[in-house]
ChimeraX commands (.cxc) that place a marker at each C-alpha (Angstrom):
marker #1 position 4.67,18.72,25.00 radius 0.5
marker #1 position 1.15,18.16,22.75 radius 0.5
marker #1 position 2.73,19.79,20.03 radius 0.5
marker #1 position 5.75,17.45,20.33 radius 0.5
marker #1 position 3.66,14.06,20.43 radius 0.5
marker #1 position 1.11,15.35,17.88 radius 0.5
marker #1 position 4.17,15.98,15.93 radius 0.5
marker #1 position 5.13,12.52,16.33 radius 0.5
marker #1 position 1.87,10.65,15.85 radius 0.5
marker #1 position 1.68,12.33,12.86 radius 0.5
marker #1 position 4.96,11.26,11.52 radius 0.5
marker #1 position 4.55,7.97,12.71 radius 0.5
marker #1 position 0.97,7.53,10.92 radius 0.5
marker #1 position 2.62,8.50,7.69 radius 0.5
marker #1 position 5.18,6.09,7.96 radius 0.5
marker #1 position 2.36,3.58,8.19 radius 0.5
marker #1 position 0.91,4.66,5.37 radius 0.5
marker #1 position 4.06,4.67,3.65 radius 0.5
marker #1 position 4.72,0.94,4.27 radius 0.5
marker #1 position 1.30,-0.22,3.17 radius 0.5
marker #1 position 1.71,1.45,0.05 radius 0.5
marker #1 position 4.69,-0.07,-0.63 radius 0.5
marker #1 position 3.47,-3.04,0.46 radius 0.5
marker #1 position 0.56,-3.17,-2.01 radius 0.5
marker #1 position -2.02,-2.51,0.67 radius 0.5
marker #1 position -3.72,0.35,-1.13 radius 0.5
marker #1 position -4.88,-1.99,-4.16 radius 0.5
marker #1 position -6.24,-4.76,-1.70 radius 0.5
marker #1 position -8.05,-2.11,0.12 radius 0.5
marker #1 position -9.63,-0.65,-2.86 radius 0.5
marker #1 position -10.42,-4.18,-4.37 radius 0.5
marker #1 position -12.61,-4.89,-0.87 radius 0.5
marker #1 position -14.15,-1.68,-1.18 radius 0.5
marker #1 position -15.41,-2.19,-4.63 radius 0.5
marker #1 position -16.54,-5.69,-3.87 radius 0.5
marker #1 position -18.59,-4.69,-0.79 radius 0.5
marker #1 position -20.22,-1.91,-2.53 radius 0.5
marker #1 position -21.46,-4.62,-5.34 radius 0.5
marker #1 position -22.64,-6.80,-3.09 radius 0.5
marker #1 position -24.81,-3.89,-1.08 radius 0.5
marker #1 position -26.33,-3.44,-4.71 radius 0.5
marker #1 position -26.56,-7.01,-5.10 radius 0.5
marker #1 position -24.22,-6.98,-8.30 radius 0.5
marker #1 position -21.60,-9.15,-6.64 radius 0.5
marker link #1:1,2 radius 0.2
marker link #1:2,3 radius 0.2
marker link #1:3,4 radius 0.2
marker link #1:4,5 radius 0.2
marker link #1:5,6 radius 0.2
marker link #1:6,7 radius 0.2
marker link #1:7,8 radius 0.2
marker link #1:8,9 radius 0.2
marker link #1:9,10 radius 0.2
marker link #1:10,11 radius 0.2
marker link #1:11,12 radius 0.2
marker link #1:12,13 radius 0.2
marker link #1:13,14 radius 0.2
marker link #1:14,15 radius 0.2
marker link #1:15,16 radius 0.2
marker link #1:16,17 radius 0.2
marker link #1:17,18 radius 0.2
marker link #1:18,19 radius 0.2
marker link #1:19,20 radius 0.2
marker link #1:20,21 radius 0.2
marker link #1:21,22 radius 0.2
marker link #1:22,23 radius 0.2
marker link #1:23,24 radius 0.2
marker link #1:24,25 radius 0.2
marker link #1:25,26 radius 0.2
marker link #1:26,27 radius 0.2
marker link #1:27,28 radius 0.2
marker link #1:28,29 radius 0.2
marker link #1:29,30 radius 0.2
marker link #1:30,31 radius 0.2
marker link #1:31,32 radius 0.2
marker link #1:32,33 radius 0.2
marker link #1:33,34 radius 0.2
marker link #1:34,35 radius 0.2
marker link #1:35,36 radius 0.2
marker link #1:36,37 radius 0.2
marker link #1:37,38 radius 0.2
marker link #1:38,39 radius 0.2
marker link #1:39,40 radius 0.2
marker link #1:40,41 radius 0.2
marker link #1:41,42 radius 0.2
marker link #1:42,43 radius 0.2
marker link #1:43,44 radius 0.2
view
C-alpha cells in the first residue's frame, strides 16, 4: 500500500513539473531567483 501511493505521488509530482515547464514556469522561477539574489547583494 506505501509503495503504491509513493508510487503515485511520485508520478503525480512529475506531472506537475511537467506542466510548469511547458507552461514557461521554469524561466519565471529562475528570473525571481536571480533578482532576489541581487537585491540580497544590493545590486538590484
Amino acid at each position: 500500500m506505501k509503495n503504491k501511493i509513493r508510487i503515485g505521488l511520485i508520478i503525480l509530482s512529475l506531472v506537475f513539473i511537467f506542466v510548469g515547464g511547458v507552461r514557461g514556469e521554469i524561466n519565471r522561477v529562475f528570473t525571481k531567483a536571480a533578482n532576489i539574489c541581487l537585491e540580497c547583494m544590493g545590486i538590484g
